[in-house]
C-alpha positions in Angstrom: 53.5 21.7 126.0 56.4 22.1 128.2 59.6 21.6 127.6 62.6 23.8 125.3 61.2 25.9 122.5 62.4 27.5 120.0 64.1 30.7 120.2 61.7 33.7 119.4 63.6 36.9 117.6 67.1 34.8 117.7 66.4 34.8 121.4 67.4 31.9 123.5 64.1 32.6 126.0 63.2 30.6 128.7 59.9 28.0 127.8 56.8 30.0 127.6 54.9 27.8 129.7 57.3 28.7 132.8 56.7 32.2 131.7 53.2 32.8 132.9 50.1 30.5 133.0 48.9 29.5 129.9 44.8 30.3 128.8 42.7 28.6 126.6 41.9 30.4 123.4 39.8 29.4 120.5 40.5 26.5 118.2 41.9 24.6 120.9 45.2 26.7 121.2 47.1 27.6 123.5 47.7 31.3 124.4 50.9 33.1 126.3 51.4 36.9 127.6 54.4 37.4 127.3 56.2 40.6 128.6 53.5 42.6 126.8 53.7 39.9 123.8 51.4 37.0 123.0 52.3 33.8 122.1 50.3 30.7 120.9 51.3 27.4 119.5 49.8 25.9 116.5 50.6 22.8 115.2 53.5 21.8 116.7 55.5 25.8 115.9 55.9 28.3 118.6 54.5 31.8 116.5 55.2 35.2 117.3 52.1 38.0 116.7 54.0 40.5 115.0 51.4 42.9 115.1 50.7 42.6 118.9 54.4 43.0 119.2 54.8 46.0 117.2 52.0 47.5 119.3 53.3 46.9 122.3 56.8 48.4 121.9 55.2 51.5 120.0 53.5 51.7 123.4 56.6 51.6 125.0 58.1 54.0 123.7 55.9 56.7 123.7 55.4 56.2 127.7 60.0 56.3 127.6 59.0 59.5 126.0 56.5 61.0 128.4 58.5 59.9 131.0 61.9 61.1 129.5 59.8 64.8 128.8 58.5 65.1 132.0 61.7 64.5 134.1 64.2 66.7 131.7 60.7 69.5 131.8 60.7 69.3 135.5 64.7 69.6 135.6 64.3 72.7 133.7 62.3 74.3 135.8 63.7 73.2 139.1 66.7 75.4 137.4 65.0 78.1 136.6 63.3 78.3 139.8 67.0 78.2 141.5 68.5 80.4 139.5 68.9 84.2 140.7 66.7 86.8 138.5 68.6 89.5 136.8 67.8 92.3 138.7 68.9 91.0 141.8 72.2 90.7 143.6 73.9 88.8 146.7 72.9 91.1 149.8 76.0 92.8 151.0 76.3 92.9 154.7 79.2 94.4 156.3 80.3 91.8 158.8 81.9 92.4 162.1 85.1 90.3 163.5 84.5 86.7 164.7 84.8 86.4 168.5 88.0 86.2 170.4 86.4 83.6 172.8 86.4 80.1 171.4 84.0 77.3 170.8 82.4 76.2 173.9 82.8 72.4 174.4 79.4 71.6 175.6 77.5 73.1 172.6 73.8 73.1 172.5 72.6 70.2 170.4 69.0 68.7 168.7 66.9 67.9 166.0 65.9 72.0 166.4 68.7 73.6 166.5 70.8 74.5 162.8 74.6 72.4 163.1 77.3 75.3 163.6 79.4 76.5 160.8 82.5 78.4 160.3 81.6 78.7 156.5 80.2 81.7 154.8 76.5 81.2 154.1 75.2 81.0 150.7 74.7 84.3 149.0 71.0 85.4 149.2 69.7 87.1 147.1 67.9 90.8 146.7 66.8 93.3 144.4 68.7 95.7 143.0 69.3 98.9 145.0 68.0 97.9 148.6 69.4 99.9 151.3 69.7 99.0 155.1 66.9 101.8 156.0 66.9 101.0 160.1 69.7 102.5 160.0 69.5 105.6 162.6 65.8 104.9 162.5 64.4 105.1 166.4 64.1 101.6 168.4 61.3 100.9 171.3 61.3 97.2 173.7 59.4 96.1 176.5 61.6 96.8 178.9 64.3 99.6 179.2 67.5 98.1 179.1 70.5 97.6 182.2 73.0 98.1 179.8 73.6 100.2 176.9 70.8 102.2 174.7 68.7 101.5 172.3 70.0 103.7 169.8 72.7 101.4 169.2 70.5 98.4 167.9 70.8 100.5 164.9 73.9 103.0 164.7 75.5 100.4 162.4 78.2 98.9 165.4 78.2 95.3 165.8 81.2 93.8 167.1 81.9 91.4 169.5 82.6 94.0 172.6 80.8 94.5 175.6 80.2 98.6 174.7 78.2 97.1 171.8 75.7 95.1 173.1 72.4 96.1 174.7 70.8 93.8 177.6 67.4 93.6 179.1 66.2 91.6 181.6 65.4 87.8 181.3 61.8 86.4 179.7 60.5 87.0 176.4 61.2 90.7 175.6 61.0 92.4 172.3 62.7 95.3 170.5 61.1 97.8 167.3 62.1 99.6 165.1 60.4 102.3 163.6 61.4 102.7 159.6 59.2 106.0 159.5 57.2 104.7 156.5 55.9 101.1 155.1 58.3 100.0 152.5 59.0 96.6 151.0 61.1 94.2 153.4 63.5 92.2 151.3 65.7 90.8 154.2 65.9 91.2 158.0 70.2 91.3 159.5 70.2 90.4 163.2 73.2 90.3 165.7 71.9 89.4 169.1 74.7 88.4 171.0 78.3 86.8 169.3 80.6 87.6 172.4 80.0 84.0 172.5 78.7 81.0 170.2 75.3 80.7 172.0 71.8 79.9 171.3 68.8 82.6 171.4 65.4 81.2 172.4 62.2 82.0 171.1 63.3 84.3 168.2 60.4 85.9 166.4 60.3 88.4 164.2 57.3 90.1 163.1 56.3 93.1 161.0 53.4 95.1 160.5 52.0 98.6 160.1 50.3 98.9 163.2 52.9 99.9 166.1 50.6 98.2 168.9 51.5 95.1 166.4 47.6 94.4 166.7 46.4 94.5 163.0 48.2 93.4 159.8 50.6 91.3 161.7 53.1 89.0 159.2 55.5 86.6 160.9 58.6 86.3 159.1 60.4 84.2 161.4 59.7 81.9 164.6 61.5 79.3 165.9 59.4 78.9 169.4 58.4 75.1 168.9 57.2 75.0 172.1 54.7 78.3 171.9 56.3 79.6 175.5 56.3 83.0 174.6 52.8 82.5 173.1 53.2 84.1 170.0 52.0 80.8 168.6 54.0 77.7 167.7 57.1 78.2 164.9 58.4 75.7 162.7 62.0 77.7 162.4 65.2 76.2 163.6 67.3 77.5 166.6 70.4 78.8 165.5 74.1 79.5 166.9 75.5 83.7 167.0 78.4 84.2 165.0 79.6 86.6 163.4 77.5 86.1 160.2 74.4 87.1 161.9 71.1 85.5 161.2 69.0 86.8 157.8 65.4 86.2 158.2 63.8 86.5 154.2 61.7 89.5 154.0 59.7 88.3 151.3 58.9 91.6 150.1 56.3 92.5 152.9 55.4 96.0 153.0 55.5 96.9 157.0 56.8 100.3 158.7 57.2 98.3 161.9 59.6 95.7 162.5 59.6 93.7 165.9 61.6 91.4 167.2 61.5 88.7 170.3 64.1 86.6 172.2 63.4 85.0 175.5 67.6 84.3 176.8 69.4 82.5 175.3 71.9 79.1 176.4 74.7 80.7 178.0 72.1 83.0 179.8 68.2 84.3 180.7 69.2 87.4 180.0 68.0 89.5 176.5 70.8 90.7 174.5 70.8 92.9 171.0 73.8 94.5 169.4 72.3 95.2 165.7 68.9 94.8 163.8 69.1 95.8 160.0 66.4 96.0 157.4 66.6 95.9 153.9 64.1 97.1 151.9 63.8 99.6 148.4 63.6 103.2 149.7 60.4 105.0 148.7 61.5 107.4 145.6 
């Protein structure tokens, strides 16, 4: 039984009985599997079962095809799924002038905190016709601030100057703004504080239609993995100020209220805002 055999197909294979083990089949041959194939010798010839090849590789190359379908099926719709839809457009922000200041050599690092960039973020992307609507619109906090006033959260000013920013005192602390009616939130601008590449803590932002913020609450973004400001636990990254400003994905939520948390940030405990915008589809 063992030994060299003859080629099968014009195929210099190696012996069949160093293939796999060999099984006893009726009429006192001797049976091989093959790669799919069976084998058997009978009297003395090594004999290939056509039709148990043919089979197999028919089978074989209907699952290439499945699997060939699915893949270039799920590549098409991974595309799709990417791809922007017509009636929506990059969201335009008008950005202020980087800071004067420099990097800081001993930069906040971790698993939680996004690396910094000096590159232009990806374009996101927004329906047609959204308009920055906290513009002008009336702001609330927790605490009145030491410097500045809260009208300037929204007056549209956001560079890197000291006249531009308002501070509060340290702990978590929140701002609102008041959009005067619920509309569709597509995306959420923020500019807390890029005097200086920093880190905000606890950074929550959270819309709803109830101004106590009580009932209906959505959170759209959250990035305290520790809970301490006991909003609950977010899964969001920490991220550096620049001059880009952080947009939080609206997700077309319909809210009148929009309110956001910080508690300090790396440089210092202190709360610091210089611009919220919200950009929604006005009501006709």
């Amino acid at each position: 039984m063992c030994g060299a055999v003859k080629p099968v197909g014009g195929r210099a294979d190696r012996p069949l009985a160093d293939a796999v083990p060999a099984r006893r089949c009726r009429r006192g041959r001797f049976c091989f599997e093959y790669a799919g194939a069976f084998f058997y010798r009978k009297d003395g010839d090594v004999q290939h079962m056509k039709s148990e090849s043919k089979r197999w590789i028919c089978n074989l190359a209907r699952m290439l095809t499945l699997v060939v379908g699915c893949a270039l099926g799920t590549a098409r719709i991974a595309t799709a799924a990417d791809a922007p839809a017509k009636d929506t457009e990059p969201l335009a922000l008008k950005l202020p002038a980087p800071t004067l200041k420099g990097t800081p050599e001993d930069l906040p690092t971790g698993a939680n905190i996004e690396p910094l960039s000096d590159k232009p973020r990806p374009p996101f992307y927004v329906p047609k016709g959204v308009k920055n609507v906290a513009l002008g619109k009336p702001v609330t906090s927790s605490v009145k601030p030491f410097t500045g006033e809260l009208s300037q959260i929204t007056d549209g000013k956001k560079e890197a100057f000291d006249y531009d920013c308002v501070e509060m005192k340290k702990g978590t602390q929140w701002i609102q703004v008041d959009l005067g009616e619920s509309l569709p939130i597509y995306a959420i601008a923020m500019w807390h504080d890029h005097r200086y590449i920093q880190v905000m803590h606890d950074v929550i932002v959270q819309v709803s239609d109830d101004p106590e913020f009580q009932n209906g609450v959505t959170t759209l973004f959250n990035n305290d993995v520790d809970n301490s400001s006991g909003l609950g636990v977010g899964s969001d990254r920490e991220y550096f100020e620049t001059h880009y400003g952080k947009i939080v994905d609206g997700k077309g939520v319909k809210a009148r209220y929009v309110r956001s948390y910080t508690r300090g940030g790396s440089l210092s405990a202190l709360n610091c805002w210089q611009e919220l915008e919200v950009y929604a589809l006005p009501s006709q």
